[in-house]
N, C-alpha and C positions, 0 to 999 in steps of 0.2 A: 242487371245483365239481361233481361227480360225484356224489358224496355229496347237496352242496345240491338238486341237481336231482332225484333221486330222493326223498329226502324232501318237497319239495318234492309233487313228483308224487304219493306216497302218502296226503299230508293233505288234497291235491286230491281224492283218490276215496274218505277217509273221509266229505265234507261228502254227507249226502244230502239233505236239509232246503233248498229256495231261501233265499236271502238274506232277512233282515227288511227294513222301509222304512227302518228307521234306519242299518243300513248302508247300503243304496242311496243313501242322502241326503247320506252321508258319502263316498260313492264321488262322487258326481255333483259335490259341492262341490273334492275333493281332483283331478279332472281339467277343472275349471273354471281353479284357482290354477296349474296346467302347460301352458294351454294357449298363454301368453306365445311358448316356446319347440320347443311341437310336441315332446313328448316323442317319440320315434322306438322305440317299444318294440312286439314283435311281440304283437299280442291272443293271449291266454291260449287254451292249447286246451281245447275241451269235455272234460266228463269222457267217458272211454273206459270201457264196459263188460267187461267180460272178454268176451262173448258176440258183440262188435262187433271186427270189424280197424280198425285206421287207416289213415288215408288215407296215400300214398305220398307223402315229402315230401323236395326235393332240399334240402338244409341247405347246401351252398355258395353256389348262387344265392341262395337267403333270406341267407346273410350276407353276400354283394357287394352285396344290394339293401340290408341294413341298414347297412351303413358310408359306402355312396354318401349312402344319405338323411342319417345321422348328418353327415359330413361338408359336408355344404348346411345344414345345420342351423347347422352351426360357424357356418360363414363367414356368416350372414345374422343369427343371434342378435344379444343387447344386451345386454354383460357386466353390462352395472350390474342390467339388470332378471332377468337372471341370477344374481345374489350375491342378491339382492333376495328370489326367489322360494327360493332357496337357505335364505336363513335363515328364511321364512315357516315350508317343509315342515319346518325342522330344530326349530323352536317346537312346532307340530303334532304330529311324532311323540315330544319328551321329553313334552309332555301326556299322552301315550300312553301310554309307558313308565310316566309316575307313576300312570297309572289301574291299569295292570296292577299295579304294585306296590303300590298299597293294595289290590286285589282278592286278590291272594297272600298277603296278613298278616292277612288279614279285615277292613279297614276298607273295604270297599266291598260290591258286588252279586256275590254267588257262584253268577250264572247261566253257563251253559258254552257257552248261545249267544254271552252277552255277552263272554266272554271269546274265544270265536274269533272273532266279528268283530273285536276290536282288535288280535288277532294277523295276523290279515291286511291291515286298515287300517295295523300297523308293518312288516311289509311291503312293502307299496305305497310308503308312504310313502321307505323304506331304498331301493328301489328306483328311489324317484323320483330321491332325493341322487346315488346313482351315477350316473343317468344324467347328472345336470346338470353333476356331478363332470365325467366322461368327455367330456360337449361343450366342457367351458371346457378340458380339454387338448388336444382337439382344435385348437378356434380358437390354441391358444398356440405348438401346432405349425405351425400354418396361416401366423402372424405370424412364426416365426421362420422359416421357411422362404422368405416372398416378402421379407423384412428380408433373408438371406443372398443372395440373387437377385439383388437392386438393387443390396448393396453388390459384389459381384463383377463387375456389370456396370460400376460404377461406375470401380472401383478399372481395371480393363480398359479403358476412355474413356480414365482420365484418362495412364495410362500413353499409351497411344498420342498424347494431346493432346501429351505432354513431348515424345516423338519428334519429334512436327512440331513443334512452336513452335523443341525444340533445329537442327532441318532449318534451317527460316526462319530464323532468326537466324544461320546461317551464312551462307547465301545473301545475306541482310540488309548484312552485314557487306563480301560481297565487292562487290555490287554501289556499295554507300556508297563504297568504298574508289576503284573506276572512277570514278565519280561528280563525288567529291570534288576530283578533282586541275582544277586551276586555273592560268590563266596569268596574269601580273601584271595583265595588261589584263581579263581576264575578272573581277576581279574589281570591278572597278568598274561601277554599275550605272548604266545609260546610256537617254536614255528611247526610248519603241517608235517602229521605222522612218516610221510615218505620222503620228505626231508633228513626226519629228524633218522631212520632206521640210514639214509646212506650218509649223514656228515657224522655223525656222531660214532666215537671211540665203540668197539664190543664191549669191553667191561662194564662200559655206562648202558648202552642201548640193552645190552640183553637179549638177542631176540629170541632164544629160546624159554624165556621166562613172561614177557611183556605181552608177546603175541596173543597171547590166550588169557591173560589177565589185565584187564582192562587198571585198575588199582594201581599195581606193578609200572604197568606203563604210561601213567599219570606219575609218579615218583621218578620214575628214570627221565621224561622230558622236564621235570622242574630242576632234576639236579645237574642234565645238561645247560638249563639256562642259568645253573647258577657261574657254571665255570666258562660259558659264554661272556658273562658280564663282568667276572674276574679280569679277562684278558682286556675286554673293552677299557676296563678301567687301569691297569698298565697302559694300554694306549694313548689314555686320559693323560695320566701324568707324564706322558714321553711328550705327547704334544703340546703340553702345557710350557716345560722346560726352552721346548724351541720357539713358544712364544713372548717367553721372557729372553733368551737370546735377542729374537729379532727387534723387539721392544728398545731395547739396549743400546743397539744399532741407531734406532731412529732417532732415542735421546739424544744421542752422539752429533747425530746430525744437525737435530734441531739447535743444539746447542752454539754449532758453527755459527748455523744460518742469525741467530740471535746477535752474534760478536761482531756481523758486518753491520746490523743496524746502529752502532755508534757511529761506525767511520761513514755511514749514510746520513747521519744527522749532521756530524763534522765536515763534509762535503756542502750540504746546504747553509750550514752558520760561514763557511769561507765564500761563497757565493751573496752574501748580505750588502758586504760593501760595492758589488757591482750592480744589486739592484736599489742601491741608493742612488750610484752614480748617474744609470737610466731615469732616475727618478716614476721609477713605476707606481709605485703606493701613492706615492705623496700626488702625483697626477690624478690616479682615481677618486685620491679625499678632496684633490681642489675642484674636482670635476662636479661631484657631487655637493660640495658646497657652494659651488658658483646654485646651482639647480635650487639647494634650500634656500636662497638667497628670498628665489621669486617666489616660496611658501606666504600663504596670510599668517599672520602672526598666530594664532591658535596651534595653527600646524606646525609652522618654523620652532614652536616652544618644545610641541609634541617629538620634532626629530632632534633634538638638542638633549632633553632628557632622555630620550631612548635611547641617543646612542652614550651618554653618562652611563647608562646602567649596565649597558651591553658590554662595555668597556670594564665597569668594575665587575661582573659575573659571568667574564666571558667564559671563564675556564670551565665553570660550575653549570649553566643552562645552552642551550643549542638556542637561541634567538636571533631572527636575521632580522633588517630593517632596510624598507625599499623607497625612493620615490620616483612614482608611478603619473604619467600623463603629458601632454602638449607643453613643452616650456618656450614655446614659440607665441602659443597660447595665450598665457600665463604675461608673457610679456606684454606685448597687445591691450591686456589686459588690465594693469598696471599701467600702461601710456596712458588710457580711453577714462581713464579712473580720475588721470592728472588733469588730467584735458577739461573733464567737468569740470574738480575743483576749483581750475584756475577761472574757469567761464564764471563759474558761481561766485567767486572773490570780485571779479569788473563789475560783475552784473549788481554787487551789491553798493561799489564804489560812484560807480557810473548811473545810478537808479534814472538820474534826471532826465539824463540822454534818452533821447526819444524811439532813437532806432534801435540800442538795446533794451530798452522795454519791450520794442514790436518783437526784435527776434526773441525775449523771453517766453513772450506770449505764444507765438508758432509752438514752440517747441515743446511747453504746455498743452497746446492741442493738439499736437501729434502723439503726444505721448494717451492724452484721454482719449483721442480716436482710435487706440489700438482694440482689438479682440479683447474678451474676455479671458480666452483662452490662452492669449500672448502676454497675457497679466500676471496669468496665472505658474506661467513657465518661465517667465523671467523672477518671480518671487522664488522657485526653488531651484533656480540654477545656481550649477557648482565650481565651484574653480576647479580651474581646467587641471591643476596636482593635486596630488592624494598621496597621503604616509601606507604602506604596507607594510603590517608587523608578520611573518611568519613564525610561528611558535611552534617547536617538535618538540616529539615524544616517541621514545622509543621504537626504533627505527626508522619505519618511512612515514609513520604517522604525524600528520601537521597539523596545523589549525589557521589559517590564514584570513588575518583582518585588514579591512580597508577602510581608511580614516577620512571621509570631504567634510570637504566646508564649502555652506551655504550661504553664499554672499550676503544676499537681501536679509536674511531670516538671521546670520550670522549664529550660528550653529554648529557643530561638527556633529555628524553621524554615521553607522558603521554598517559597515557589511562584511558577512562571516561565511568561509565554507569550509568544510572538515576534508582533511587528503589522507586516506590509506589506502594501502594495495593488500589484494587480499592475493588466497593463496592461488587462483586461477592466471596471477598475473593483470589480472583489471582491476580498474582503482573503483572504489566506493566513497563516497564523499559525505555520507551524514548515514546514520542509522535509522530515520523515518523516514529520508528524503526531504528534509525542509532544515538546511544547512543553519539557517538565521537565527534559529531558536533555540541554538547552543547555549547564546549567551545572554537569555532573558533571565530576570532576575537573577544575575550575576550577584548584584546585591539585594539587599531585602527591599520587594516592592518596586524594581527599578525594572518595570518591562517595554521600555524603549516606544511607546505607543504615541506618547504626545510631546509637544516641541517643551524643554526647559524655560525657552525662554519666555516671560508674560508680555514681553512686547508685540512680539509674534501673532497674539491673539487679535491686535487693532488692525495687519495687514490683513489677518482673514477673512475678519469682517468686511471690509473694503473691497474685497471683489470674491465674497460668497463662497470661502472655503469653510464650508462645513465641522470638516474634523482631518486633523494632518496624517492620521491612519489608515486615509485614503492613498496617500503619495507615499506611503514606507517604501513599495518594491521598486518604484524608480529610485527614491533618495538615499533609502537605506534609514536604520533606527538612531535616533537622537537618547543615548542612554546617557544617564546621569552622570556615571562613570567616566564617560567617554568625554564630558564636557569638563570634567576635572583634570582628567591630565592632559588634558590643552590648556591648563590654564583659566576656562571659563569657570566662572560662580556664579549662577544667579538667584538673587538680587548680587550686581555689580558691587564687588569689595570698594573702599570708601577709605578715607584717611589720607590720600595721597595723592598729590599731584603732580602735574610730567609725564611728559612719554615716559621715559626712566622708569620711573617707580612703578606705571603701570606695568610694563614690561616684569620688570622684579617680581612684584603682586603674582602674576602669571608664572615664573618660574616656581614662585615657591607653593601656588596651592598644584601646580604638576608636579613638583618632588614629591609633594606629600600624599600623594596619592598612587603614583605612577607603580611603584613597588607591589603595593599592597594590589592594584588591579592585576598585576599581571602575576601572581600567587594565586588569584582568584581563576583567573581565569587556565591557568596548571593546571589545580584543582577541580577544575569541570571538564578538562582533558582528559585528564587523568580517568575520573569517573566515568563518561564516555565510552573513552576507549575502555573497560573493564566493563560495561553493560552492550557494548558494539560487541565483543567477544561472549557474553553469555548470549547475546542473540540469537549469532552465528550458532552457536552450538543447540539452542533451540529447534533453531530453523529447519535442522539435521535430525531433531527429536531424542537429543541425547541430552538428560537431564542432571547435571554435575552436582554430585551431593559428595562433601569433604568427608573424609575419614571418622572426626568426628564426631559429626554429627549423625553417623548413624541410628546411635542408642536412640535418638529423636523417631524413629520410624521400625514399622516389624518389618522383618527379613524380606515379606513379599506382597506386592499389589495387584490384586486381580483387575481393576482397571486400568485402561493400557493407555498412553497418550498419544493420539492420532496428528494432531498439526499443530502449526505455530506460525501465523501468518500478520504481518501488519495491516489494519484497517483504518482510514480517516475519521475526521472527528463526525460528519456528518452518517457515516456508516452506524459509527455508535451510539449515538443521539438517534439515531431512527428505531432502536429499540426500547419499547413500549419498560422493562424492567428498570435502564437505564435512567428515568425521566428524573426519580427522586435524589440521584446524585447531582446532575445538572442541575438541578433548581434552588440544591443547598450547596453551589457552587464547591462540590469535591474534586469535580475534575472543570475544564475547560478546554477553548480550541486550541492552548498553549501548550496541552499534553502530546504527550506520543501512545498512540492506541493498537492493541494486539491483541489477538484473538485464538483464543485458545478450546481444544476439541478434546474432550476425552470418552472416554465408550467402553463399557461393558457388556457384554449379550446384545439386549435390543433398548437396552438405556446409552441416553448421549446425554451429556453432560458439557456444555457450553461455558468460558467463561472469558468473557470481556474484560483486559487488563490496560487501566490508562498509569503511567510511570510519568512522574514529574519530571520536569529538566536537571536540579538537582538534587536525583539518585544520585547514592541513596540516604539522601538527610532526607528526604521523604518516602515512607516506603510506597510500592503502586497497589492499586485499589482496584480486586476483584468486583467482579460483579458477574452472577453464576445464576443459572437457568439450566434447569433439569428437564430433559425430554424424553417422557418412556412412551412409545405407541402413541406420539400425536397429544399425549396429555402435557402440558407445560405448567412447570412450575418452578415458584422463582421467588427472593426476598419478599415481593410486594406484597404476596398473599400466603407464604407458607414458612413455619416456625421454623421446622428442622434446617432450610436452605437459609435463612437469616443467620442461625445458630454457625453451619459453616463459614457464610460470609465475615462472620465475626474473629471466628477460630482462625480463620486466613489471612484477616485483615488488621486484626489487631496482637492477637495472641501468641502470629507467627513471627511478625519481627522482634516482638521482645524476646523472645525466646532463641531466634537466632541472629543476633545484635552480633555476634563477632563474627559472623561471616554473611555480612553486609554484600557481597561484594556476587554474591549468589545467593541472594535473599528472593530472588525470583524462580530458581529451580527448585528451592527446598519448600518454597508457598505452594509451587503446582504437585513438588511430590507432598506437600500433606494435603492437599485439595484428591490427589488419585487414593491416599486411607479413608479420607471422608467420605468420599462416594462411596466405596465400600462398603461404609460399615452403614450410609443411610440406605441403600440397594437389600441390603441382608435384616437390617431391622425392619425396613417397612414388610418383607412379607411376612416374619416374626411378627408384627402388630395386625395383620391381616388388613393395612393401608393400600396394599396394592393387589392389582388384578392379574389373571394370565397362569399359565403354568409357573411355580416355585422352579426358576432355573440359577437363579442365585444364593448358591449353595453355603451355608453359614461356614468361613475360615477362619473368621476373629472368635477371640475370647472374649466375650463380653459378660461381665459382673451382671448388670442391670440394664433393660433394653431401654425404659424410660425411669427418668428419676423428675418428681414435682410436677406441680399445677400446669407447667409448660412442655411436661411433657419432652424434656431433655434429655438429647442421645449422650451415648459415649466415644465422643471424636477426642479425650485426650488418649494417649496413648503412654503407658506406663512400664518399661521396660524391665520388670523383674519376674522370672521366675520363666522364660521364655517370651513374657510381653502379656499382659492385658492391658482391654478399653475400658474407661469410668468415663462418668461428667465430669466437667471443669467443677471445680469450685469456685 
């Protein structure tokens, strides 16, 4: 810097010549564009002769004055017009630079005035950047300094706010407790004294005896409220009698109204023969059969059984069955199909002929001259119909699946989304939002990932498809299932020849299967919809424990349950606790994941729940992190948090195996006793730090029992309830 300023200074006292107009004009404009910000720069000294002294100059005060100013500067600037004029000068001086460097290669004016005015206008200009530089660090400093001020102050408040609130709530607690206590008679609410002296009979009131005896007149307002409630209760059974009167009535009624629904049903059976005569029905079956007609055969098998079954069960399940798509399409389709064949049967008859050779040969190159991409989309294209099975359940609850077939790959595969309405009147469609994964491993190991069929593997090869897992949310899931009750098997069933008997083949492995898939797939409704319902009522932080099964828990939890929120799979894999579940593949990205909060005093209590698809023949797998003051603790490193993960995860669903069905609220309520009793034993063992504000409520036998150091999370319901260890 030392250097700069002296040079500086030296080029200072070679200029002896005044500036031209055209610098002045460039000077006057260039602190025109700074004046936004008040650049705070000290004026340039005159030049000094050698024959002349300089003035005496204190350089500290000039730089307390210039930081002060700089520093006002900061704080009153406008970053934006700041960055603004920032990159104005920074335009301005590369102009500058490129004038100087075509002046240095000879494409410019090789006047030596003109070239020291732009050296000093680049300059000014470099000079200007630093400064503005130097302000915006300043304001940054400025900001993180009053940001570190507030939150200190902050964080100092709210400390002291927890002291008093914990104060008062003691306080709270003890006075409630004086409060609260009650005599039999108090607690009957009896009405006010100057009430009671003007409604109340003289014999009863007394007031020459009460007035002065407080006793006396405690007697005489209980035995007015006795004969208060006497009459209430004549009145009880007066209006009871005209409840069953009008009751009576209404049987009457209903009963009418019941005897016209025959002659409504006999109404519609006499109306039958005029809609045969319109022929309504049988138009809609032919309608729809012309439509199954142009199905590929997997599908045509798939709506022929379906509607078999729908027919024999129609009374007994709500199951609709739809086809969906272009049957314009579809025909089109079918023609372009024949059209090759018949090409392909000359071309094989005619080989000799020389002009079907050449147009075989085009048509071969056209087809390898296609894209990669165009390869690739004609291999999973779909015909243009699709079966649609709707399945309900109890009331508006659906489940609705879509069946294609995939030409090339010749495949069928499925798409799934769940329909309820809830009680706001808006529909919800899936319980995690990711509708598809209803019906993964519908059967054992069958999670729709890769194509059934092994021929499939030679087209992917052939134009570089990786893995068919990539194409699921366009194509939808090729599950095992789904390729049996179309009739597909593979390896291709064998023994028989003929369309015929293929066809046959095809009916009879979709009988055989068709039943049993759509029981399954109930069955995962069913369970669905009864964990979509314990959701909901999570979500609300209302924890449903049966009648039951209360003996399983003591009367009261002083840890509270704070939220209940769903999280992705990537949310939960990004905690460090979680790692060793992942790696011993307990959960996957096939789960549905929830996150659960629970809190006492200044302990939180965290637990990560992933729930298989089919809940609950799998029960869901805690994973629990203990937070007190910043300290974290969790399975990977601490006994007693393993020991609950254990009690939670294993010990809870055997124990409550018959109500399955809220096998998730009764884990989180014995997850809020455990915390408890680890909160109250750790300061019993002297494990934890801080003030003792976790006051011992449990009965506990023994705080640790063995080598491991084992709490008492079972809970033993005799004698009022004590905790032991598991055995």
């Amino acid at each position: 810097m030392d250097r700069d300023r002296d040079r500086d200074r030296s080029s200072s006292r070679q200029i002896k010549r005044p500036k031209t107009s055209s610098s002045s004009e460039s000077t006057r404009q260039h602190s025109s564009s700074s004046s936004s910000i008040r650049d705070a720069k000290v004026e340039e000294k005159p030049v000094v002769h050698d024959d002349e002294k300089p003035l005496p100059v204190n350089k500290k005060e000039i730089f307390e004055k210039i930081t002060a100013y700089e520093y006002e500067e900061a704080r009153t600037m406008d970053p934006a017009k700041a960055v603004e004029l920032y990159h104005t000068i920074l335009e301005k001086f590369e102009e500058n630079a490129a004038e100087v460097f075509a002046m240095k290669h000879g494409h410019g004016s090789n006047d030596p005035q003109r070239k020291l005015l732009l050296r000093m206008e680049g300059l000014n200009y470099l000079a200007s950047l630093r400064t503005i530089n130097r302000l915006l660090k300043f304001r940054l400093k400025i900001v993180k300094d009053e940001q570190q001020a507030k939150r200190k102050q902050v964080d100092s408040e709210h400390l002291l706010l927890q002291n008093l609130l914990y104060e008062a709530t003691n306080l709270q607690n003890q006075v409630a407790a004086v409060q609260d206590y009650k005599g039999m008679d108090e607690k009957i609410d009896l009405i006010p004294v100057d009430q009671f002296y003007k409604d109340a009979p003289e014999k009863v009131a007394k007031p020459e005896v009460t007035e002065s005896n407080p006793h006396r007149l405690r007697i005489a307002r209980l035995e007015y409220e006795f004969i208060q409630r006497q009459h209430l209760t004549d009145e009880c059974a007066r209006l009871e009698k005209e409840k069953e009167i009008i009751g009576k009535k209404i049987e009457d009624k209903q009963v009418k109204i019941d005897s016209v629904r025959p002659l409504l049903n006999k109404v519609l059976e006499a109306t039958l023969p005029l809609q045969d005569f319109f022929g309504l029905d049988i138009s809609a079956k032919k309608i729809r059969n012309d439509i199954a007609r142009h199905l590929p055969s997997p599908l045509y098998v798939l709506f022929v059984q379906s509607e078999a079954y729908q027919e024999s069960a129609e009374g007994k399940h709500r199951f609709i069955i739809r086809i969906g798509g272009d049957v314009e399409a579809a025909k089109e389709l079918v023609v372009a199909q024949e059209e090759v064949e018949d090409e392909s049967d000359s071309e094989r008859n005619l080989d000799a002929d020389a002009e079907i050779s050449e147009r075989r040969i085009l048509r071969k190159r056209s087809s390898i001259g296609m894209s990669l991409d165009d390869n690739r989309k004609r291999t999973f294209q779909k015909h243009p119909l699709w079966i649609e099975w709707i399945v309900k359940w109890k009331g508006s609850e659906s489940l609705t699946i879509q069946f294609y077939y995939l030409i090339k790959l010749k495949i069928v595969t499925v798409k799934s989304r769940v329909h309820r309405d809830t009680t706001d009147g808006t529909t919800s469609t899936s319980i995690s939002g990711n509708s598809d994964n209803v019906l993964i491993e519908l059967f054992p190991n069958d999670y729709g990932q890769e194509s059934p069929n092994p021929a499939n593997n030679f087209i992917f090869n052939k134009f570089g498809i990786s893995s068919f897992s990539t194409y699921l949310k366009e194509t939808g899931k090729p599950y095992v299932w789904a390729q049996k009750i179309c009739g597909l098997e593979f390896p291709e069933l064998g023994g028989m020849s003929g369309e015929g008997c293929e066809v046959k083949s095809k009916m009879d492995v979709s009988c055989r299967n068709i039943e049993g898939t759509l029981k399954q797939i109930r069955k995962r409704l069913v369970s669905q919809s009864k964990l979509w319902s314990q959701m909901k009522a999570l979500e609300t932080r209302n924890i449903q424990i049966p009648s039951a099964a209360k003996d399983f828990f003591p009367q009261k939890n002083s840890t509270t349950f704070v939220s209940w929120e769903a999280i992705d799979y990537e949310t939960y894999r990004a905690n460090k606790y979680t790692k060793q579940l992942i790696v011993s593949e307990g959960v996957s990205f096939k789960d549905m994941f929830y996150k659960a909060v629970l809190q006492r005093g200044r302990a939180k209590m965290t637990a990560l729940v992933s729930i298989k698809m089919d809940f609950p023949a799998v029960a869901p797998v805690f994973c629990i992190q203990l937070d007190m003051d910043g300290e974290l603790r969790n399975g990977a490193s601490d006994g007693p948090i393993r020991d609950i993960e254990r009690e939670i995860n294993v010990h809870a669903p055997e124990e409550f195996a018959e109500w399955s069905d809220v096998l998730i609220s009764l884990q989180l309520h014995r997850l809020m006793m455990c915390c408890d009793i680890i909160l109250e034993t750790d300061f019993t063992l002297g494990e934890a730090v801080g003030p003792s504000e976790f006051i011992r409520e449990k009965l506990v036998l023994r705080t640790t029992v063995g080598r491991n150091l084992r709490r008492p999370f079972q809970f033993v319901n005799q004698g009022g309830g004590y905790f032991t260890q598991r055995i």
